[in-house]
N, C-alpha and C positions, 0 to 999 in steps of 0.2 A: 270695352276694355281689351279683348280680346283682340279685335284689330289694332288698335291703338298698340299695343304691345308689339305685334308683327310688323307695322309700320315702322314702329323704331329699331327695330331689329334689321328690317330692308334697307333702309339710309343709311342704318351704321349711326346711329344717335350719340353712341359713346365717343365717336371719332370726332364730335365735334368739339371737345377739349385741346384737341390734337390741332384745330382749324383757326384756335380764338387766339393763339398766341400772337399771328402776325395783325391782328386787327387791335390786340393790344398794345402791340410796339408801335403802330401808327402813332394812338391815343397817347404815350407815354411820351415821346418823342413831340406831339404837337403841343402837349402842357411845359413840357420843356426844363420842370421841378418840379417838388412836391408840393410846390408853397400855390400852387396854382390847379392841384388835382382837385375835381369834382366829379362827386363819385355819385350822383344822378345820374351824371354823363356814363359813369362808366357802366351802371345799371343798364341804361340804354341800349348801347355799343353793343353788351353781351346779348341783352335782346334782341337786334336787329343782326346781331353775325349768327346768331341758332339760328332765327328764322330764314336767313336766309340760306344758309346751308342746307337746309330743311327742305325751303324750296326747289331749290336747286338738285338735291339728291331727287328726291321727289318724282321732280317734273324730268331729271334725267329717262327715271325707274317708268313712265310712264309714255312719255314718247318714243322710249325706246324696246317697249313690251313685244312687239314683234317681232323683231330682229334678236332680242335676249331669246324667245320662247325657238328659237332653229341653233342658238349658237352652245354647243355642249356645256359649256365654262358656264351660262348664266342659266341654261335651262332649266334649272332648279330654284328659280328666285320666286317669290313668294305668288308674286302675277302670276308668272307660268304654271302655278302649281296646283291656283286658287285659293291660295290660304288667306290670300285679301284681294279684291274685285279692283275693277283696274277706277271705278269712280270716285271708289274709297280714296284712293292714293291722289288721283285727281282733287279731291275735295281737301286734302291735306295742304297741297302742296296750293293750291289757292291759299288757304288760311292763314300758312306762313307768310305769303306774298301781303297781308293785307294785314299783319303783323310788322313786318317790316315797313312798309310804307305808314303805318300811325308813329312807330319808332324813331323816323326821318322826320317826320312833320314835328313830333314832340322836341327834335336837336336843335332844327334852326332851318331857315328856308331854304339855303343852298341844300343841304342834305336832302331836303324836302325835292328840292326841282330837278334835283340830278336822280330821283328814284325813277325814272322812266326809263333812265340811260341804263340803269342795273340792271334796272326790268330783261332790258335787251338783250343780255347778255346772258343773263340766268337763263334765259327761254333760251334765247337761240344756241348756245353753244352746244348744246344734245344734238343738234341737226351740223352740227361744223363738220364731222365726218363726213357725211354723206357727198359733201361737194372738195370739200380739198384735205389734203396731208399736214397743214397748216393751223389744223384741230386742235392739236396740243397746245399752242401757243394761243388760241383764243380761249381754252378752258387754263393755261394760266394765267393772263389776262381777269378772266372772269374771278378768279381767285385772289388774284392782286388789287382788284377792288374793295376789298375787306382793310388793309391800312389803308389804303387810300380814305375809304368813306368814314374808317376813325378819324382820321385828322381831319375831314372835313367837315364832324361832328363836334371838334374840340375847336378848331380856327374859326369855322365860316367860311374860308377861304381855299383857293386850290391855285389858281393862278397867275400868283405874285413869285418873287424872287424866294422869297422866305419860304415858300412850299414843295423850296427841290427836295428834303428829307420825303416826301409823300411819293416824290417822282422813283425818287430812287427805290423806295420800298416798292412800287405798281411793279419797277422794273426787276427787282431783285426775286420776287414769287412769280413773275410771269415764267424766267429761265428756271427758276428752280419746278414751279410743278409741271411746268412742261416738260423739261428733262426727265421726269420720273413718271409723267404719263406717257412717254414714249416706250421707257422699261418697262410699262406695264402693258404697253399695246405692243408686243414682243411674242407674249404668248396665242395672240390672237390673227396671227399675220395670213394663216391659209383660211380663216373663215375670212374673216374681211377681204383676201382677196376674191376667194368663191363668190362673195355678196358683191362685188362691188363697193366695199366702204374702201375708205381713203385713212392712212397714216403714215408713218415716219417707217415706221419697220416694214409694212408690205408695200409700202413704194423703194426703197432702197435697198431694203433687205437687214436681217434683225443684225450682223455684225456690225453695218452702216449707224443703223440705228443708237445702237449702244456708243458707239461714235460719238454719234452726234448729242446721246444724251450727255455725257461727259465734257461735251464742250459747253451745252449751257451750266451742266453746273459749276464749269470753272467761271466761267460769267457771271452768274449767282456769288461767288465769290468776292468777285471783282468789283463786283457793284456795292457790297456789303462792305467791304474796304473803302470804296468811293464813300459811302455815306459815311463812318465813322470818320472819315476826316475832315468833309463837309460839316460836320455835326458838334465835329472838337468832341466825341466822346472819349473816358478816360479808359483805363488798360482795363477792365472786368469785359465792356466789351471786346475788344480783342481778344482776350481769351475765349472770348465766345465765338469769334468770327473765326480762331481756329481748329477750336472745337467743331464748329460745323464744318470747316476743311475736311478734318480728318474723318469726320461720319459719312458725308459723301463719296468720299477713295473708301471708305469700308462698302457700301453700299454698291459701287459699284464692282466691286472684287466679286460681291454674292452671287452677281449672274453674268452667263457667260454667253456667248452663240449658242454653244454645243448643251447647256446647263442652265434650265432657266428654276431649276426645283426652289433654289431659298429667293424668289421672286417676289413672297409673299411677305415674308421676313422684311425684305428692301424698301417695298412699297410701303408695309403699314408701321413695320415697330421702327424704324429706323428716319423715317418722316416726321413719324410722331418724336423723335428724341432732338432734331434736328429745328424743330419751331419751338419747344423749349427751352432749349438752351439757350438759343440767339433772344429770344423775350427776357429771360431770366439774366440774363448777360447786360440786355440793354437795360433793364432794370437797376438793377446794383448800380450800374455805372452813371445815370441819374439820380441815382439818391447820391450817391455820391458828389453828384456834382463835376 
C-alpha cells in the first residue's frame, strides 16, 4: 500500500480529474442529448481515460528515470530517491495498459482495434524529445486522443462526415496542451540544451517560445469556435468558449521570459479550470438542447 500510495502521488492521480473533462466532451457531444446517454458507456470512458493517463504518467516516470535522476527540477521524484523501485512503476503502468485495452474491447470493436494505435503513442511520446522539438505537439496529440476515443466509444465510428466534432476536438487539445507544454518546457531549456533533448524554448529560445505558445492557444480558440458552430451548440457554450479565452490571456500574463516564478500556477490550477469549464459549458448547452 505503501508504494501504491507513492505511485499515485508520482503521476499526480488527482490530476486525473483535471484530464477526464475533454474525454467527456467527446462522449457528450457523440450522444448528441440526453435521451441517447448511457452510462455503462460512460462508466467505461472514465475507466479507460484513468487508466490511461496512468499509463501514460507512468511509463513517462519510467523511461524517463535517467535523465529526471541529473535534471535539478525532477531529481527529487520518487525513482530518483528510491521511495519506489523503477519495476514497481513499470508493473503499474503495464496494468493500466491492460485495463485500458479490456475497457476498448468491452465498448465495441473499433475502440478495440484502434488500441494499438493508442498504444503508440502513450509509449512513444516520452521518447519525442529525444529526436525533435515537435514533442509538444505529439504529447498534445497523444492527449487529444481521450475525446477522440470518447466518441469513438459512443459512435463506433471516426471516419465519416458526421465525426468532424471528434476531429475538431483531437485538433483543439493538441494546440492547447502543446502550447502549455511548451510553458512548461521554459523552465528546463539549459538542461535540455546541456543534454541534448529537443523543444520549443531550447531551440528558439524561451521568449520565442512563449510566442509561439500563444499562438496555439489562439488556435485552440479558433478551433473551439469552429466546433460550436459546426455543432449548432446554444450560447452556455460560448460562454464557455469565452471563458476559456479569457483563462488563457490570464495564463499567459503569469509567465514572462525574464519571470517564469507563477509557472506552476499556469501549468496546473489554471489548466485544470480551463477543461472544466469548456465540459461544463458543453454540457448545459446539450441538455439544453
Amino acid at each position: 500500500m505503501s508504494k501504491v500510495r507513492t505511485f499515485l502521488e508520482m503521476i499526480k492521480f488527482e490530476h486525473t480529474i483535471f484530464a477526464l473533462p475533454f474525454a467527456y466532451l467527446g462522449m457528450v457531444l457523440a450522444w448528441g442529448g440526453w435521451e441517447r446517454a448511457n452510462w455503462p458507456e460512460f462508466v467505461l470512458i472514465t475507466v479507460a481515460m484513468a487508466a490511461a493517463r496512468t499509463a501514460a504518467m507512468s511509463l513517462n516516470r519510467y523511461i524517463d528515470r535517467f535523465i529526471d535522476a541529473h535534471n535539478p527540477r525532477t531529481a527529487r521524484r520518487p525513482i530518483q530517491t528510491g521511495a519506489i523501485d523503477a519495476a514497481s512503476v513499470l508493473f503499474f503502468a503495464v496494468l493500466s495498459l491492460v485495463i485500458l485495452g479490456v475497457s476498448a474491447w468491452l465498448l465495441n470493436p473499433l475502440a478495440f482495434y484502434l488500441f494499438p494505435g493508442a498504444l503508440l503513442f502513450l509509449v512513444g511520446y516520452a521518447y519525442a524529445k529525444r529526436f525533435t522539438w515537435l514533442c509538444h505537439y505529439i504529447l498534445g496529440f497523444t492527449d487529444g486522443l481521450a475525446p477522440m476515443g470518447a466518441w469513438v466509444a459512443v459512435r463506433g465510428s471516426v471516419f465519416t462526415t458526421a465525426d468532424l466534432p471528434a476531429w475538431l476536438l483531437l485538433a483543439a487539445v493538441t494546440f492547447w496542451i502543446g502550447g502549455f507544454d511548451v510553458i512548461y518546457a521554459c523552465q528546463d531549456v539549459e538542461f535540455d540544451r546541456r543534454t541534448g533533448l529537443h523543444s520549443i524554448p531550447a531551440r528558439f529560445g524561451i521568449g520565442r517560445g512563449l510566442q509561439i505558445a500563444a499562438l496555439n492557444h489562439t488556435l485552440t480558440v479558433l478551433i473551439l469556435v469552429i466546433l460550436g458552430v459546426t455543432s449548432s451548440l446554444s450560447w452556455p457554450y460560448w460562454l464557455g468558449v469565452a471563458a476559456v479565452a479569457g483563462l488563457l490571456l490570464y495564463e499567459h500574463s503569469l509567465v514572462r521570459p525574464d519571470d517564469l516564478s507563477k509557472l506552476g500556477i499556469a501549468f496546473f490550477n489554471v489548466n485544470g479550470y480551463i477543461s472544466v469549464t469548456i465540459f461544463v459549458a458543453t454540457f448545459v448547452a446539450v441538455l439544453l438542447g
